[in-house]
VEXDREN-2710 file (C-alpha; in Angstrom, 1 decimal):
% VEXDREN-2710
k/r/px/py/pz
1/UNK/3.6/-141.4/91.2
2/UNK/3.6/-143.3/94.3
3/UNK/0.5/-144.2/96.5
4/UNK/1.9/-141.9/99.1
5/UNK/2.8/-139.5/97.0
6/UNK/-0.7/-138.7/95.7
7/UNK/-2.0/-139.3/99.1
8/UNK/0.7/-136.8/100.1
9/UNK/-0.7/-134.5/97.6
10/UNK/-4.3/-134.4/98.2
11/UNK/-3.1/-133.7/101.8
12/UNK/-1.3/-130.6/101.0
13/UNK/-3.8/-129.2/98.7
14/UNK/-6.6/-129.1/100.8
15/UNK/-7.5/-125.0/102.1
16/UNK/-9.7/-125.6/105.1
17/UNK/-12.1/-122.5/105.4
18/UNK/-14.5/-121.3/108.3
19/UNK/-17.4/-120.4/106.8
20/UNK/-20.5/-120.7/108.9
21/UNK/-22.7/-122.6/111.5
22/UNK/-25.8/-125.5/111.3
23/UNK/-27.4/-127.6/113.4
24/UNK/-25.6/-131.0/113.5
25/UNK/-28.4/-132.9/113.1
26/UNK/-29.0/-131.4/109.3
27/UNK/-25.6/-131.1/108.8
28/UNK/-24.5/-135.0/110.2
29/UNK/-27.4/-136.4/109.4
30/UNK/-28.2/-136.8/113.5
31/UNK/-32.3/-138.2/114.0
32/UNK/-33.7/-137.5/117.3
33/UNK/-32.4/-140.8/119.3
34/UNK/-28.7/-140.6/118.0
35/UNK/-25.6/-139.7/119.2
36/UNK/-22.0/-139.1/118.0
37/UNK/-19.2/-139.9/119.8
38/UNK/-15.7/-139.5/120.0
39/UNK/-13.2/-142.3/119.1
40/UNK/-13.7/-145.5/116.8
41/UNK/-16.8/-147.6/117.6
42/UNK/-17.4/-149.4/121.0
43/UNK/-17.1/-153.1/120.3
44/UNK/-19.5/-153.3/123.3
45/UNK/-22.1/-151.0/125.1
46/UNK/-20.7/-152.4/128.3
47/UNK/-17.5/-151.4/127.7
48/UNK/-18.4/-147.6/127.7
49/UNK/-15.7/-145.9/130.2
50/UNK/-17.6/-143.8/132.6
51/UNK/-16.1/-140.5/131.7
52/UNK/-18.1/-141.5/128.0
53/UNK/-21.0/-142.9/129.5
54/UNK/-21.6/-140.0/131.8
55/UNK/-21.1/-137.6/128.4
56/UNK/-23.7/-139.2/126.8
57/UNK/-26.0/-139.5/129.4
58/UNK/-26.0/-135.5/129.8
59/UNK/-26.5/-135.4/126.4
60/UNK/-29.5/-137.4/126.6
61/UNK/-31.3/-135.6/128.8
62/UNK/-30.3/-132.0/127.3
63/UNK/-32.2/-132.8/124.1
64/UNK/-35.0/-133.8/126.3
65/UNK/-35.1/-137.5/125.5
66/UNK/-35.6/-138.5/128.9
67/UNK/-36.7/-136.7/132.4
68/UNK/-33.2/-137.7/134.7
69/UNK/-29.5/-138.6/133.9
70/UNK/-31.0/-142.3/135.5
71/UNK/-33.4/-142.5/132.8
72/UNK/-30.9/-141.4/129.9
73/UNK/-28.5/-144.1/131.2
74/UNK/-31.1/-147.0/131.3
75/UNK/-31.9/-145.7/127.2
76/UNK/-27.9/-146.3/126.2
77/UNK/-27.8/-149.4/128.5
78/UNK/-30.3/-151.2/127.1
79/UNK/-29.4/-150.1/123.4
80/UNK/-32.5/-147.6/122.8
81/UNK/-30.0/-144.7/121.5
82/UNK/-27.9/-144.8/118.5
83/UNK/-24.4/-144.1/119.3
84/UNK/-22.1/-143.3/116.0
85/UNK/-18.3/-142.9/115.8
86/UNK/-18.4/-138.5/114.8
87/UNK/-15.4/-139.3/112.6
88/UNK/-18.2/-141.3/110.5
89/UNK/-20.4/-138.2/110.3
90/UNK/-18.1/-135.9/109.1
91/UNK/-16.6/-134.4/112.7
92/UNK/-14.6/-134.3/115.1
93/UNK/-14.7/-133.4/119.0
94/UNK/-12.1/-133.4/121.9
95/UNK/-12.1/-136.1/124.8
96/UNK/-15.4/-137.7/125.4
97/UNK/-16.7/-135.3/122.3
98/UNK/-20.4/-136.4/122.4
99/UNK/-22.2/-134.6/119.5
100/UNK/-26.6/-133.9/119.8
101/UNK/-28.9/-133.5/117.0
102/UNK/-29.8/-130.1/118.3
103/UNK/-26.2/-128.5/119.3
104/UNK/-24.5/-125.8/116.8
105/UNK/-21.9/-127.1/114.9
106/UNK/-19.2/-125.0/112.1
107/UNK/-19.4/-125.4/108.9
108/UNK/-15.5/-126.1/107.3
109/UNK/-15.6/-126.6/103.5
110/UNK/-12.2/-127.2/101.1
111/UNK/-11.6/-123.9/99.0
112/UNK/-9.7/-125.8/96.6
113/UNK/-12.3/-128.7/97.0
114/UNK/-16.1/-129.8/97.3
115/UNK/-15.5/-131.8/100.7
116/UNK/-16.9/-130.5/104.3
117/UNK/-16.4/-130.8/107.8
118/UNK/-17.8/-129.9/111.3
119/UNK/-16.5/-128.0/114.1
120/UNK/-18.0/-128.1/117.7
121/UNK/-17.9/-125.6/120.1
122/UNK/-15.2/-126.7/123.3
123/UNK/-16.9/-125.8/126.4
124/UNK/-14.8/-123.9/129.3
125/UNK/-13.8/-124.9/132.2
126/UNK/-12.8/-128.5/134.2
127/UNK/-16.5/-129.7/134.4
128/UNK/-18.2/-129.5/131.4
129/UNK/-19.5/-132.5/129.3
130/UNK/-16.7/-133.4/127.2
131/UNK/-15.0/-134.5/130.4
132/UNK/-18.5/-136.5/131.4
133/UNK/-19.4/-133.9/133.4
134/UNK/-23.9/-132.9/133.1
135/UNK/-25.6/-130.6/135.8
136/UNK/-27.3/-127.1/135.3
137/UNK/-24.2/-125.1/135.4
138/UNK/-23.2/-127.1/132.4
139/UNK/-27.0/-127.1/130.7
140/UNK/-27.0/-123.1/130.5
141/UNK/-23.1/-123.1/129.1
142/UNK/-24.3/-125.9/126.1
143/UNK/-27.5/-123.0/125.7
144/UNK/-25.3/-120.0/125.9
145/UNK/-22.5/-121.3/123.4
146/UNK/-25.6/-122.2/120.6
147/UNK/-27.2/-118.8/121.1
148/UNK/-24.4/-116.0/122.1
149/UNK/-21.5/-117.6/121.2
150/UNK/-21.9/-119.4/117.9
151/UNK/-24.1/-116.5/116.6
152/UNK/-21.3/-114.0/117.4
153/UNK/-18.7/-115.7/115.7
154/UNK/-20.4/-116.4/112.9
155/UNK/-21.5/-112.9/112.8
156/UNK/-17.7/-112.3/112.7
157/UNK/-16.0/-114.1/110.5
158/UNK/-15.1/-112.7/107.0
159/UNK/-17.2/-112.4/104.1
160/UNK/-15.9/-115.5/101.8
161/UNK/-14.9/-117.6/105.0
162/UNK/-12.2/-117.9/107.6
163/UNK/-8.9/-119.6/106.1
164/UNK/-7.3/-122.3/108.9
165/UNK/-4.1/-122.9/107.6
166/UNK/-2.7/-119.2/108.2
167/UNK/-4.4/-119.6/111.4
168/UNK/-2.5/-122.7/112.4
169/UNK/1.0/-121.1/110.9
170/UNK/0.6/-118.3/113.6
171/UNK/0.0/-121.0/116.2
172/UNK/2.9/-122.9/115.9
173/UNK/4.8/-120.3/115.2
174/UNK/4.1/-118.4/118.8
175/UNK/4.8/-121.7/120.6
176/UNK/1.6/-123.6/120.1
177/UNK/1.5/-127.6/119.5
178/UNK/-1.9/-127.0/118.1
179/UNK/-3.2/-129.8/121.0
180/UNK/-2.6/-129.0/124.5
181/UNK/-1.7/-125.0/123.9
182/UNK/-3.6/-122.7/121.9
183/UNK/-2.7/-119.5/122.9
184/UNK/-1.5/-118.2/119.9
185/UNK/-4.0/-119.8/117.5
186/UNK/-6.7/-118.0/119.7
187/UNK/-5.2/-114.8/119.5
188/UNK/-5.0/-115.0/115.4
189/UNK/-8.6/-116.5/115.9
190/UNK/-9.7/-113.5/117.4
191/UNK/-7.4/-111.1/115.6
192/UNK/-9.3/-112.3/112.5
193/UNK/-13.3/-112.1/113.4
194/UNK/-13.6/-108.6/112.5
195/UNK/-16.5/-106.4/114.4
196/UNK/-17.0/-109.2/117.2
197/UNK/-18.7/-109.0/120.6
198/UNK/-16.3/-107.8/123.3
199/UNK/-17.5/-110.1/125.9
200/UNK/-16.9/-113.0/123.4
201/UNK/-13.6/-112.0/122.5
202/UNK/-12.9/-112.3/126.2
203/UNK/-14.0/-115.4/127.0
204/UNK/-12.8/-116.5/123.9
205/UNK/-9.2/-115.2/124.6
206/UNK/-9.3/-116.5/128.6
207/UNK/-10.3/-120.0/127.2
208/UNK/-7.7/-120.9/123.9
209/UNK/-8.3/-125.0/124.1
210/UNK/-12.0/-123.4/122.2
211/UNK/-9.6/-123.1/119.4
212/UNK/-8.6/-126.6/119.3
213/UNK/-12.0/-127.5/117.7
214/UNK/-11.3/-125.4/114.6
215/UNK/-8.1/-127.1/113.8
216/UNK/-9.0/-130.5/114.4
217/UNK/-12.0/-129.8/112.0
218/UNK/-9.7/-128.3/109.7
219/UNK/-6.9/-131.0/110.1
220/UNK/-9.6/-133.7/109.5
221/UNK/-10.8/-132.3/106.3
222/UNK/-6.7/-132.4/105.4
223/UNK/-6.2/-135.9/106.2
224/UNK/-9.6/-137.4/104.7
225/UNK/-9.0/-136.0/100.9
226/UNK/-6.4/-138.8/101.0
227/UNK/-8.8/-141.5/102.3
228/UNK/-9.1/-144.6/99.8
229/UNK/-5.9/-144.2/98.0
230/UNK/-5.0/-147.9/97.6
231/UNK/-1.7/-149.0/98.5
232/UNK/-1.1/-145.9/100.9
233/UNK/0.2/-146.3/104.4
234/UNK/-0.3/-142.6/105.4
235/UNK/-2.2/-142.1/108.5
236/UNK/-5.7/-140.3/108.3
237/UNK/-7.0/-140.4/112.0
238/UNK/-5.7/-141.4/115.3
239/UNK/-8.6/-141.4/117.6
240/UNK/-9.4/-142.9/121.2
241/UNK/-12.8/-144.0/122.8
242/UNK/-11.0/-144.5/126.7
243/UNK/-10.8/-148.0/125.7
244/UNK/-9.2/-148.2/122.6
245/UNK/-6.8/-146.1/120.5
246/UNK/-7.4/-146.6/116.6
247/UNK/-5.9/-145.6/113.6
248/UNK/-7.2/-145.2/110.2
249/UNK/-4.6/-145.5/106.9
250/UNK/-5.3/-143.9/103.3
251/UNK/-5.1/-147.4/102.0
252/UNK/-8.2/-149.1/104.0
253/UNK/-10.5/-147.1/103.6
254/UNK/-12.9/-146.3/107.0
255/UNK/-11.4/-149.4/108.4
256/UNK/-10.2/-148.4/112.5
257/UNK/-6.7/-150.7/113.8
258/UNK/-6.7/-150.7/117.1
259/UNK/-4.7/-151.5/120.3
260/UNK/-5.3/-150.6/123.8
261/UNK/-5.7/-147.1/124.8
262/UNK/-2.6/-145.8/127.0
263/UNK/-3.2/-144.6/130.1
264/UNK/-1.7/-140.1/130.0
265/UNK/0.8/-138.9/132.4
266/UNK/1.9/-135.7/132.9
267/UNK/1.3/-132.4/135.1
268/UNK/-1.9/-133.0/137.1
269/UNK/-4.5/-130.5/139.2
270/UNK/-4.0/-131.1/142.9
271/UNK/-4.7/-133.5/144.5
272/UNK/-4.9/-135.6/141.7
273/UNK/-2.3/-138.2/140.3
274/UNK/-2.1/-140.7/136.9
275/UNK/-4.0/-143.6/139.2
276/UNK/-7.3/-141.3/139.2
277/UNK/-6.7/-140.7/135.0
278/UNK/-9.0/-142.2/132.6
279/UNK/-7.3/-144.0/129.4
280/UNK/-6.8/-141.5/126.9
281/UNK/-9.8/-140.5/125.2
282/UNK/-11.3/-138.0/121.8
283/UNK/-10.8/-137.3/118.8
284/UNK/-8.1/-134.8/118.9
285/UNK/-5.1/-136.7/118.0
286/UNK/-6.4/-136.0/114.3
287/UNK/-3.7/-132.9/115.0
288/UNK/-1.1/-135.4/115.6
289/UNK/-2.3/-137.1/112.7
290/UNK/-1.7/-133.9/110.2
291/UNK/1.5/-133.6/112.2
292/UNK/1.1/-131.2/115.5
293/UNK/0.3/-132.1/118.6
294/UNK/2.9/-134.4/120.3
295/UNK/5.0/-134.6/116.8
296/UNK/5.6/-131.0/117.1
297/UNK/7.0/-131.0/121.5
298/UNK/10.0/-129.5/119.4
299/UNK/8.9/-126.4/118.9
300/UNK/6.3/-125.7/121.9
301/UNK/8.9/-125.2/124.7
302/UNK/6.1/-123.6/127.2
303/UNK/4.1/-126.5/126.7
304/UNK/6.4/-128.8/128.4
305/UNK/7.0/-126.0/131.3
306/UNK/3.1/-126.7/131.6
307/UNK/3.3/-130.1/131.5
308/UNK/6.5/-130.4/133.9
309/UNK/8.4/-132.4/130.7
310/UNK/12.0/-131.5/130.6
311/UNK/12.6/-129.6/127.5
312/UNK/15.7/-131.7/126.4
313/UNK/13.7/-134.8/126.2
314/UNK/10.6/-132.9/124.8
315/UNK/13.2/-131.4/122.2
316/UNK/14.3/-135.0/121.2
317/UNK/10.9/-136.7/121.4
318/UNK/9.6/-133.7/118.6
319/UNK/12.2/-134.5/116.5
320/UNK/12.0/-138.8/116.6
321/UNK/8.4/-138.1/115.6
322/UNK/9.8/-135.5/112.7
323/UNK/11.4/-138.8/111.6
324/UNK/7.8/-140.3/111.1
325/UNK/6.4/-137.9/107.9
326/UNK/7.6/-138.5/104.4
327/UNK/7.3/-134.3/103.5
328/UNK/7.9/-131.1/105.4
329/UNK/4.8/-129.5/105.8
330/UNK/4.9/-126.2/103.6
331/UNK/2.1/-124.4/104.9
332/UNK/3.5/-124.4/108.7
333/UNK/6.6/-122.9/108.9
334/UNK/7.7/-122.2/112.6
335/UNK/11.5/-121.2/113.2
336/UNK/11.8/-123.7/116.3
337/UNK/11.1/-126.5/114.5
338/UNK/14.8/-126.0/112.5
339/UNK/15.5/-126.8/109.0
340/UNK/13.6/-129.9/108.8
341/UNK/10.2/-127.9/109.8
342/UNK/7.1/-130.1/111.1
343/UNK/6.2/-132.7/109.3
344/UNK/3.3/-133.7/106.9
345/UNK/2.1/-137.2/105.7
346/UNK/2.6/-139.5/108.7
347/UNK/3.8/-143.2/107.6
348/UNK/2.3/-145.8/109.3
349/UNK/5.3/-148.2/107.6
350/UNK/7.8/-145.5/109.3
351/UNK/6.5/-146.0/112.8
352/UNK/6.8/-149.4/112.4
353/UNK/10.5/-149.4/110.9
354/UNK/11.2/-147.0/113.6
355/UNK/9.2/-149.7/115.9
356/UNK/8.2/-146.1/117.8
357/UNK/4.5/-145.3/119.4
358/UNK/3.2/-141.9/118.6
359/UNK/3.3/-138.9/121.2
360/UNK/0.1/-137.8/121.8
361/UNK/-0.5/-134.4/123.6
362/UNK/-3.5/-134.3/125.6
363/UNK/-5.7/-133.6/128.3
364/UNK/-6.3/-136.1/131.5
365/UNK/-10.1/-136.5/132.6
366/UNK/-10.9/-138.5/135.7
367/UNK/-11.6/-142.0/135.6
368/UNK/-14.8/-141.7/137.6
369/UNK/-16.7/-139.5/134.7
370/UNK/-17.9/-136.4/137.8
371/UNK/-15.2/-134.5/138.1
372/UNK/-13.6/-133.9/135.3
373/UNK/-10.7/-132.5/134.0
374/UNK/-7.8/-133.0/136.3
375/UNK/-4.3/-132.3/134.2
376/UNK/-2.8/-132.2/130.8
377/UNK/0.0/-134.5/129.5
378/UNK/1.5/-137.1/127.1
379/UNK/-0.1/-140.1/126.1
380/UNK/0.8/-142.5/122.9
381/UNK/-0.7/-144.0/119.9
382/UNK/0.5/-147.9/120.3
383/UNK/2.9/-149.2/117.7
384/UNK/0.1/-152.0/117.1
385/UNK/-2.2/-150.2/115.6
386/UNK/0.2/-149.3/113.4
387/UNK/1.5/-152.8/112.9
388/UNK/-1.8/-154.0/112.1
389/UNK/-2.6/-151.2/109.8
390/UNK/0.7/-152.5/107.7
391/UNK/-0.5/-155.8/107.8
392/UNK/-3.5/-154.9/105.6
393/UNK/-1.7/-153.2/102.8
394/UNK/0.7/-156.2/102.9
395/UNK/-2.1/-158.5/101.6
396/UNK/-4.4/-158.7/98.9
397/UNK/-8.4/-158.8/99.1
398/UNK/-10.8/-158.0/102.0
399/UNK/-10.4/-161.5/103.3
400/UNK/-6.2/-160.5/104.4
401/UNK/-7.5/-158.0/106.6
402/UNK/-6.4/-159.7/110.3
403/UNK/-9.3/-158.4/112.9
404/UNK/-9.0/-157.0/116.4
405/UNK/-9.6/-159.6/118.5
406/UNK/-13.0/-158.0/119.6
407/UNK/-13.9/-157.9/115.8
408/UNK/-15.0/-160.1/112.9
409/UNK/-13.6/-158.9/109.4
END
């Protein structure tokens, strides 16, 4: 059996369950002082995009390690907090997706496996702090998702856990890419938390992207059975700080390949335009990564309404990424995505053959980390972190690996 193929395998067989909440710094192994965040490693402290720097900040001061957001800054400045990439810890959390020692995180363990991941809760609304966004209006809705909402839901969900997968079937199949639109994923979300508080079914239900969380946890647990398969080129993370985009492949390990981070486009709150748009940031192109997301633009047609994306080129852009998987995914079935289905196993040697970037579905934060979120649209995983990914499988031994310029191998 080929690398892929067993890579390919571990993929499918993984059944992502929700099964409770912890504190993430037990469960990540957090010490008062440390942060995660989104994205692979910053190569520099003074690279740190404001929209993260901001995020982090807030965090700082919300677990009470300093007295203002000027005092938090001055302790990441000058090195005095330890900042770790969350896909390291075992999570994963959308655009700036700062994770705190003392924040409520969801426990998501393999049913057919011993491995484990963490979901964070997905704040509502355009300023909150995974757009970089920290005041008291967001301080008392970090409070009230650790102790009304987390407890509710946990309260809810079945005895024996909460499988993903069906939940992500029903997604697609009402139209959602599992990124940018979760509409449908929420309402099976809901649909399946038996007995649950009706004011958290409606603000869960009048806030779907809170379902994102789940299914990048679940789609991260997916990927990372296939980590460390030697010789496989299949792609377990796509992730973006604002400064870089990175990939990881099966075949090296936690190694990150990186290029520049693109720079989204698409549908924007008014008054605001792509010159105000932060370079794509988070850790949710893990869904692209298990093949929704942008790979997927086939089969969410109200998505590119909401995006202003003419549905004939979002049609055709779905189905050149199709091209991109070596399976069909089995568990995800949705009739708009045709015979071929969606696509599982995403080749880092096909995007290069196909010398293609990756669509990315995502949301648009503002450049100036205060005011947030300010559209949704496309951006792209560049074709040379994907080049540079093949590179390493094509040679032999740790000294062939060919570093980012900013790195040392």
């Amino acid at each position: 059996m080929s690398a892929n193929a067993i890579a390919l395998e571990r993929i499918a067989g993984a059944r992502p369950i929700l099964s409770g909440l912890e504190r993430a710094g037990s469960a990540l192994g957090l010490a008062e002082g440390q942060l995660g965040h989104a994205g692979p490693p910053f190569c520099s402290l003074d690279e740190i995009p404001a929209t993260v720097f901001n995020a982090l900040a807030g965090a700082v001061l919300h677990e009470g390690w300093a007295g203002t957001l000027s005092e938090a800054g001055s302790l990441i400045r000058n090195g005095k907090i330890g900042l770790k990439s969350n896909h390291d810890l075992g999570t994963v959390s959308p655009m700036a997706g700062v994770v705190r020692p003392s924040q409520i995180v969801f426990r998501v363990h393999d049913g057919a496996g011993s491995a484990v991941t963490y979901a964070t809760l997905a704040e509502a609304g355009r300023k909150v702090l995974r757009f970089g966004v920290y005041d008291e209006t967001v301080a008392a809705g970090l409070r009230w998702q650790d102790e009304v909402l987390a407890i509710a839901i946990a309260e809810a969900i079945p005895e024996g856990g909460l499988a993903i997968l069906p939940l992500l079937d029903d997604a697609v199949g009402l139209g959602d890419d599992v990124h940018q639109r979760n509409i449908g994923g929420m309402l099976a979300f809901v649909r399946s938390l038996r007995g649950l508080d009706g004011a958290v079914a409606e603000w869960l239900l009048g806030n779907p992207q809170h379902f994102l969380n789940y299914a990048m946890a679940a789609a991260k647990l997916c990927l990372d059975r296939a980590q460390g398969i030697r010789g496989s080129s299949l792609v377990t993370a796509i992730s973006r700080n604002g400064v870089d985009c990175a990939i990881r492949i099966a075949g090296a390990g936690g190694r990150w390949f990186r290029a520049p981070a693109t720079v989204p486009d698409g549908a924007f709150f008014p008054p605001f335009d792509r010159k105000d748009a932060q370079h794509d940031l988070g850790d949710s192109a893990i869904m692209e990564a298990y093949g929704l997301g942008g790979t997927v633009a086939h089969a969410a047609p109200e998505l590119a309404r909401a995006m202003t994306c003419d549905w004939g080129e979002a049609r055709e852009a779905g189905r050149d990424m199709r091209r991109l998987f070596v399976d069909r995914n089995q568990r995800i079935t949705p009739v708009l995505a045709g015979r071929d289905g969606i696509g599982l196993g995403l080749d880092a040697r096909r995007v290069v053959a196909e010398a293609r970037n990756v669509r990315i579905h995502t949301g648009i934060a503002h450049r100036d980390g205060a005011t947030g979120w300010i559209g949704v649209g496309v951006a792209e995983a560049p074709l040379a972190c994907f080049e540079r990914a093949v590179a390493e499988l094509d040679f032999s031994g740790e000294t062939a690996f060919l570093p980012h310029p900013k790195e040392t191998p």
